[in-house]
C-alpha positions as CSV (number, residue, x, y, z in Angstrom):
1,X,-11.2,-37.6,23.7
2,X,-10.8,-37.8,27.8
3,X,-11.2,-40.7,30.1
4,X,-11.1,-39.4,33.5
5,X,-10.6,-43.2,35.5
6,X,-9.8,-41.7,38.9
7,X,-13.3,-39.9,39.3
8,X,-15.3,-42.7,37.4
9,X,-13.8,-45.6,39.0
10,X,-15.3,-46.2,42.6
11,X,-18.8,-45.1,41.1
12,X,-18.9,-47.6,37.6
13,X,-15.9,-50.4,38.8
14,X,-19.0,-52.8,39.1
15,X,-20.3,-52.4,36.0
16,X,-17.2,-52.2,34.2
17,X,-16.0,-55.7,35.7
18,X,-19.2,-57.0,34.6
19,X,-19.6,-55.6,30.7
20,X,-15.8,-55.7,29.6
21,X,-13.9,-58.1,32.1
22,X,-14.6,-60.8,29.0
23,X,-14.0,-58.1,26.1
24,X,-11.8,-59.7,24.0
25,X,-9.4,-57.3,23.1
26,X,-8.6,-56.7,26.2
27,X,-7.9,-60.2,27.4
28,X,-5.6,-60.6,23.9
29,X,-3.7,-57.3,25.3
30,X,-3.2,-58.9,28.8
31,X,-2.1,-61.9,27.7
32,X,0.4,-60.7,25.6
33,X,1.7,-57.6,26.9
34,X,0.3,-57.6,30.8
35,X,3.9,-58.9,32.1
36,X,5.7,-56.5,30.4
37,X,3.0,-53.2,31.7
38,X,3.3,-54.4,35.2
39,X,6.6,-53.1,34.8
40,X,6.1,-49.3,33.7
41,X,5.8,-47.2,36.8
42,X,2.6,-45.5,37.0
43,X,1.7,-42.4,35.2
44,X,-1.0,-40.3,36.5
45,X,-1.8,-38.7,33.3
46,X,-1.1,-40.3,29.8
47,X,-1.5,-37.9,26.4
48,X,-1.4,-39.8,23.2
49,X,-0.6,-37.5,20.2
50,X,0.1,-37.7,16.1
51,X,-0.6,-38.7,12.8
52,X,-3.6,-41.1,11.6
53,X,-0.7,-44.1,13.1
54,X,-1.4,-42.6,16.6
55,X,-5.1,-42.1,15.9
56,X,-5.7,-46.0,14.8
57,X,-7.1,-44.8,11.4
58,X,-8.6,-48.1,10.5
59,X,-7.5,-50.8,13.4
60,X,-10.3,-52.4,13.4
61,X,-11.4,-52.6,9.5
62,X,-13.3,-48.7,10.4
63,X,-12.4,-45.3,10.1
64,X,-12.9,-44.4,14.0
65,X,-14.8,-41.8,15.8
66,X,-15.5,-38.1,14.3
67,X,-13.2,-36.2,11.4
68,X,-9.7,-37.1,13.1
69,X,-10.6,-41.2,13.0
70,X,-9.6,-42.2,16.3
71,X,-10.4,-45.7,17.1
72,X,-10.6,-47.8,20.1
73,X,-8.0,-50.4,18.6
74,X,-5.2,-48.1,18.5
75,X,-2.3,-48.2,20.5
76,X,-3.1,-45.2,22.8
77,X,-6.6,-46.7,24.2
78,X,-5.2,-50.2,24.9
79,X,-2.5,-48.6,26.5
80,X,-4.6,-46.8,28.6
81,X,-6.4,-49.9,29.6
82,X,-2.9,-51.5,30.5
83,X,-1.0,-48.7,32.4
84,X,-4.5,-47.7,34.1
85,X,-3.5,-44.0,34.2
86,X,-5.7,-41.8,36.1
87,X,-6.4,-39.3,33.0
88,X,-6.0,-40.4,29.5
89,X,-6.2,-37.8,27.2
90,X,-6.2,-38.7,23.2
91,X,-5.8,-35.9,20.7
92,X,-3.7,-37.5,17.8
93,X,-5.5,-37.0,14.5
94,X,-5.6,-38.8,11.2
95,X,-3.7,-36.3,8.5
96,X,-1.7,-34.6,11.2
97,X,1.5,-33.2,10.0
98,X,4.0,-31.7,12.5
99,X,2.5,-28.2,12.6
100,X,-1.1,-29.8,13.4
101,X,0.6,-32.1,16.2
102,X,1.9,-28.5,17.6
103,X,-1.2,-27.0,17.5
104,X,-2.5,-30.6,19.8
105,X,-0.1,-29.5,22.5
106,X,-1.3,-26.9,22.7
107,X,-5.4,-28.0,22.6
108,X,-8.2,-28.9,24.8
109,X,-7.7,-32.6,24.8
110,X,-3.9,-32.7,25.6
111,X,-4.7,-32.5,29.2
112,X,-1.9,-32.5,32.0
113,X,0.5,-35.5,31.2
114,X,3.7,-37.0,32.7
115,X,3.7,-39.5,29.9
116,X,3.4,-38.5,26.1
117,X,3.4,-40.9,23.4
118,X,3.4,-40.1,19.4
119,X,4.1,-40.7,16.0
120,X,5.0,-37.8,13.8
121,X,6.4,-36.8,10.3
122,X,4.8,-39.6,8.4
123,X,2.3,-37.0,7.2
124,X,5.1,-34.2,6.3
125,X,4.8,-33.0,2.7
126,X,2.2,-35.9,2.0
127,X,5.1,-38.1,1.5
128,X,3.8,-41.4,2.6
129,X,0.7,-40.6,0.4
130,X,2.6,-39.9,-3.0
131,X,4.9,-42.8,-2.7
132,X,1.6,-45.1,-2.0
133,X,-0.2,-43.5,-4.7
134,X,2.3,-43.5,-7.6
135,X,3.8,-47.1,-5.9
136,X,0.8,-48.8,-5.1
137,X,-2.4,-47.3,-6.7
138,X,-0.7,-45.7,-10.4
139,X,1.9,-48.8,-10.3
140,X,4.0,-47.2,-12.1
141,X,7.9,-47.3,-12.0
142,X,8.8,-44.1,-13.0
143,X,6.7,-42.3,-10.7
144,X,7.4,-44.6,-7.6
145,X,11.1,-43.7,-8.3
146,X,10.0,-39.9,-8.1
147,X,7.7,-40.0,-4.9
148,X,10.7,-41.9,-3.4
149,X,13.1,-39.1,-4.3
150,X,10.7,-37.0,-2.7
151,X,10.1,-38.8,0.2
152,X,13.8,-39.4,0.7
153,X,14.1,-35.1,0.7
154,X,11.2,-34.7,3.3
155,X,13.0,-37.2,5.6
156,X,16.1,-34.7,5.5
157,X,14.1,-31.9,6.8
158,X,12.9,-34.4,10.0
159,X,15.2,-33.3,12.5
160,X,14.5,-29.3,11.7
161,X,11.0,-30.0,12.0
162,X,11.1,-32.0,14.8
163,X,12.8,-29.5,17.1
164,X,10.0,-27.3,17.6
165,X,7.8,-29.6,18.3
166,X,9.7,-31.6,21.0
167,X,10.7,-27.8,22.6
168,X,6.9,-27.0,22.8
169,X,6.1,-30.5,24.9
170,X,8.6,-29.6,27.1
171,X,7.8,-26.1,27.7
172,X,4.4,-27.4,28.4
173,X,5.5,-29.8,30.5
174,X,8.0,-27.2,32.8
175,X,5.1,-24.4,32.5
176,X,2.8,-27.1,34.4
177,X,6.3,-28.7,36.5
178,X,6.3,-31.8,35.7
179,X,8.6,-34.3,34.9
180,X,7.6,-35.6,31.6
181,X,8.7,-38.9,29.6
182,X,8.2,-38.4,26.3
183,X,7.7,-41.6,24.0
184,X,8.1,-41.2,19.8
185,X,7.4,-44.6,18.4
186,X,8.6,-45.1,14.8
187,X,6.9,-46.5,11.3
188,X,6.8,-50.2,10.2
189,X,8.5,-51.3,6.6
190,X,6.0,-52.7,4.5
191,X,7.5,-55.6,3.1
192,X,9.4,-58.3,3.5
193,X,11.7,-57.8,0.3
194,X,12.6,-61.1,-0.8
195,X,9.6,-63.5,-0.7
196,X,7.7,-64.3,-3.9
197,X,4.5,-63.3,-4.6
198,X,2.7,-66.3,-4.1
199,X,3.5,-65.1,-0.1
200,X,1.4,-61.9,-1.2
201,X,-2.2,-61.0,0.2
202,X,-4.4,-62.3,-2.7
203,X,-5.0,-60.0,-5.4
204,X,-8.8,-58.5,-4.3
205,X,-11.8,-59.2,-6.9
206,X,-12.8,-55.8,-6.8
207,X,-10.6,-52.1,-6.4
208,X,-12.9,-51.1,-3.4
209,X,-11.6,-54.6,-1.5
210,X,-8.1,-54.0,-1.7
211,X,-5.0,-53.1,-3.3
212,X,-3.0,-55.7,-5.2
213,X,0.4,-54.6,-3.5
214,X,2.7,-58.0,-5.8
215,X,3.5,-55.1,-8.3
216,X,6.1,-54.3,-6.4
217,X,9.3,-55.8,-7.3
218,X,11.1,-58.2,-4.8
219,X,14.8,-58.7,-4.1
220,X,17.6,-55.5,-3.5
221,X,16.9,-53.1,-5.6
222,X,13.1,-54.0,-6.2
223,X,10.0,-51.4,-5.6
224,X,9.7,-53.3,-2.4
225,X,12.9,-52.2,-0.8
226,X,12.6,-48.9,-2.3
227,X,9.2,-48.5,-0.4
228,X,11.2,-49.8,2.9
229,X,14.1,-47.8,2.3
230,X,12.0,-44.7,2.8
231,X,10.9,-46.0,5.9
232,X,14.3,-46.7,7.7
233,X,14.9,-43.1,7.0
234,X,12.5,-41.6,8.0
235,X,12.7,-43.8,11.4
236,X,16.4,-43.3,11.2
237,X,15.9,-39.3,11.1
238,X,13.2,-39.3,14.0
239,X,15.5,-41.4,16.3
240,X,18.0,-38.9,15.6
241,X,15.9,-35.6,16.4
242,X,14.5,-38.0,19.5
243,X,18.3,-38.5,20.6
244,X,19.3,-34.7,20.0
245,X,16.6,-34.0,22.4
246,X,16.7,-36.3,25.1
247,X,13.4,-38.1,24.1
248,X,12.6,-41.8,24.0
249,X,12.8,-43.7,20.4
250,X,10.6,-46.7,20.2
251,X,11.0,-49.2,17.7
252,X,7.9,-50.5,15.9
253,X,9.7,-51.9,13.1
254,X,11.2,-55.1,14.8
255,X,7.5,-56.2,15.8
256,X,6.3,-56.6,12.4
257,X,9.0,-58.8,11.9
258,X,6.6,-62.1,9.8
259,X,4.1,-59.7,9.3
260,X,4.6,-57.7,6.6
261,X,3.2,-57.7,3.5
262,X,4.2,-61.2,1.4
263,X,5.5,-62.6,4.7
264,X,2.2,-64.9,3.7
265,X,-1.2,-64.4,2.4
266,X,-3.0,-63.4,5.2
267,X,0.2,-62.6,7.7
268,X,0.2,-59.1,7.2
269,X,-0.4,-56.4,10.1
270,X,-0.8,-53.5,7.7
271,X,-4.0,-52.7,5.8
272,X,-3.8,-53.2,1.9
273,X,-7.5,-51.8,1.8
274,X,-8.7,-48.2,0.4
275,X,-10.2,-45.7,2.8
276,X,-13.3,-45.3,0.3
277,X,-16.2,-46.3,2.6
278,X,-15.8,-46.8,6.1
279,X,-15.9,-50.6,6.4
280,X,-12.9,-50.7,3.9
281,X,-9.6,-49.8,5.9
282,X,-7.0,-47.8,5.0
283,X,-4.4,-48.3,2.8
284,X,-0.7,-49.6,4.4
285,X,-1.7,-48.5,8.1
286,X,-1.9,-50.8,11.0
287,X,-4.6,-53.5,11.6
288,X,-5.7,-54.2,15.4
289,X,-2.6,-56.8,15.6
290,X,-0.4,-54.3,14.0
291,X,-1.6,-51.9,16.7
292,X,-0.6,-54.6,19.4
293,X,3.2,-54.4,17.4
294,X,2.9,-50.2,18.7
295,X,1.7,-51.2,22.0
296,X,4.7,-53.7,22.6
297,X,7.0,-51.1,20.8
298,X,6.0,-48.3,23.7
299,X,6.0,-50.8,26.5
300,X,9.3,-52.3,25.7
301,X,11.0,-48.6,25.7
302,X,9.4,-47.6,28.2
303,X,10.4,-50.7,30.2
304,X,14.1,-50.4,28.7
305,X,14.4,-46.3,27.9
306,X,18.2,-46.7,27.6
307,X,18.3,-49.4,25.7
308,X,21.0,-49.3,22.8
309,X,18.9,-50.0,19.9
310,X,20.0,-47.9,16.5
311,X,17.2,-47.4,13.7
312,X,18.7,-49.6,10.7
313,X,20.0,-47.2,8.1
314,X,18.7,-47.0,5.0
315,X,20.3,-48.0,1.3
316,X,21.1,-44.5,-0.3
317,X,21.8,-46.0,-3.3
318,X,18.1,-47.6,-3.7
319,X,16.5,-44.6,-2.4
320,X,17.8,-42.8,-5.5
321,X,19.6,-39.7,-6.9
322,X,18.8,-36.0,-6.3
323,X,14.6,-34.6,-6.7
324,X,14.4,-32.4,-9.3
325,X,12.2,-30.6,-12.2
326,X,12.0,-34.2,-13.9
327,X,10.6,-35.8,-10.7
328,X,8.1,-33.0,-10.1
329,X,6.6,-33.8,-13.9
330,X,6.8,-37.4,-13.0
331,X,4.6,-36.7,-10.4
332,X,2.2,-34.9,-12.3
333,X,-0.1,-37.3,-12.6
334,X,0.2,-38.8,-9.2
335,X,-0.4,-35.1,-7.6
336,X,-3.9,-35.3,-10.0
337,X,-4.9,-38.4,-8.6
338,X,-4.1,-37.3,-4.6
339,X,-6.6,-33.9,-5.8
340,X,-9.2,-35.6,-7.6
341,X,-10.0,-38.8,-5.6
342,X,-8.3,-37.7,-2.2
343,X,-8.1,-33.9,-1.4
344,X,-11.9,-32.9,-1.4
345,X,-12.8,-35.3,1.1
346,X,-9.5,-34.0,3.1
347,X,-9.7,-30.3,2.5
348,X,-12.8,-30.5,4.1
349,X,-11.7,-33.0,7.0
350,X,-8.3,-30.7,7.3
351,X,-10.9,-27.6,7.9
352,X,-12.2,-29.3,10.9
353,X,-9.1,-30.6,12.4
354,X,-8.0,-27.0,12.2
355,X,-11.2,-25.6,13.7
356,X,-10.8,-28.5,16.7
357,X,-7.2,-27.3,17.1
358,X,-6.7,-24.3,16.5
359,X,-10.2,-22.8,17.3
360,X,-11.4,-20.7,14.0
């Protein structure tokens, strides 16, 4: 998806001050965040790339446009309209693991940019999906400890997987000579650990409505700080491949602060709805509001790149011991439930991503 501003804007600026001026998302986005844009220098091309947290899979209760779900609530599009970039260029796509994000670099839609922004590695290994499957879907303890074991090994490999990625941006970037500033925003923990589950969203009246995420245990130790733990790794291990390589770590995390799930009923700026018609969401991604956290996370490091914030580090000691043989049968069931309810639907999406990106 392109928006070419600098050619449409002396011909349309009429008619765009007319129909959007009172659109409002946009007057939400400039009354928050329009101090804080006013101070990022101007970009004459913006690329927005990633997984289905990039794409806005779901911010505004909907899947988004075409078989990669991008949506005009996610960050990269209000962005966009608060940076006013002369080309905008948004090729993140819902599923994306790292090798896909490569293979966006190096597409059609990724344009000529100066600044890239992203989220990667959340899809890696379908980690994020086995730990909410056997978490929040199966509800059961045995297997959440297993996908979390899992989840935790995935997050070692970050770093190594990362590389590659980062080294074909900037090769990009010198093989077109620009200067580029590269932005990789972090995830968002889901819960807050500690509040009881009367501070829950309410349990939904029917599966297709929601999940009912109070099976997860509260306090240290709980399946709630499990679930987080994997999160401040694997934000822990992005902001150490992002260091390594000279690129910009934002932190989404802090701006879900009160917003997570049981931080009250309806406080919550993640999704606890199942992707299984389009008006139903999308289980533990970001809502329209919890799009505005990403925007203020991308401004704010982008406004203070050498800022000295460190990723929290996570608890090894929740995250569990060592995956093994045990785990993988533990997941059995979890792995049957990703194929039977899930992977049609996404082999066939994956096969057009693939054909998009890659062109076969």
């Amino acid at each position: 998806m392109v928006f070419m501003n600098k050619f449409v804007a002396s011909a349309v600026l009429l008619f765009i001050s007319t129909v959007f001026a009172d659109d409002p998302r946009d007057v939400y986005d400039m009354q928050r965040f329009g101090s804080l844009a006013a101070k990022v220098r101007h970009f004459t091309n913006l690329t927005v790339i990633g997984d289905s947290y990039s794409s806005g899979d779901g911010a505004q209760n909907n899947w988004g446009e075409g078989s990669c779900r991008r949506n005009v609530g996610a960050y990269g599009p209000r962005l966009n309209n608060l940076l006013h970039p002369d080309f905008f260029h948004f090729a993140a796509c819902s599923g994306a693991d790292v090798p896909h994000i490569q293979a966006q670099v190096k597409s059609s839609l990724y344009g000529d940019p100066e600044l890239i922004v992203m989220t990667a590695t959340g899809d890696n290994g379908g980690m994020f999906v086995k730990v909410l499957v056997a978490c929040m879907i199966q509800k059961s303890g045995s297997a959440c400890d297993a996908a979390v074991k899992y989840a935790s090994v995935q997050a070692d490999a970050i770093p190594g997987t990362l590389a590659p990625l980062y080294k074909d941006i900037k090769d990009e970037g010198k093989a077109a000579g620009k200067k580029l500033t590269i932005v990789h925003i972090g995830y968002a923990q889901l819960y807050n650990r500690d509040a009881d589950a009367a501070q829950c969203p309410p349990k939904p009246t029917r599966f297709y409505l929601g999940v009912d995420v109070k099976w997860a245990s509260k306090g240290p130790g709980g399946y709630r700080d499990k679930i987080n733990n994997v999160i401040l790794k694997v934000n822990r291990k992005i902001q150490e491949a992002a260091n390594q390589d000279g690129i910009i770590y934002a932190d989404a995390d802090s701006f879900f602060e009160g917003h997570r799930f049981c931080d009250g009923p309806k406080n919550a700026w993640m999704q606890h709805k199942l992707a299984l018609m389009q008006e139903a969401g999308v289980l533990c991604h970001p809502t329209f509001e919890g799009h505005g956290a990403y925007v203020n996370a991308a401004l704010d490091a982008l406004v203070n790149p050498k800022s000295r914030f460190v990723a929290p580090a996570e608890d090894p000691k929740v995250l569990g011991g060592r995956f093994d043989s045990g785990d993988e049968e533990l997941l059995k069931e979890t792995n049957e439930i990703i194929d039977k309810h899930l992977v049609k639907e996404e082999l066939a999406r994956q096969a057009r991503m693939d054909k998009q990106t890659f062109g076969f």
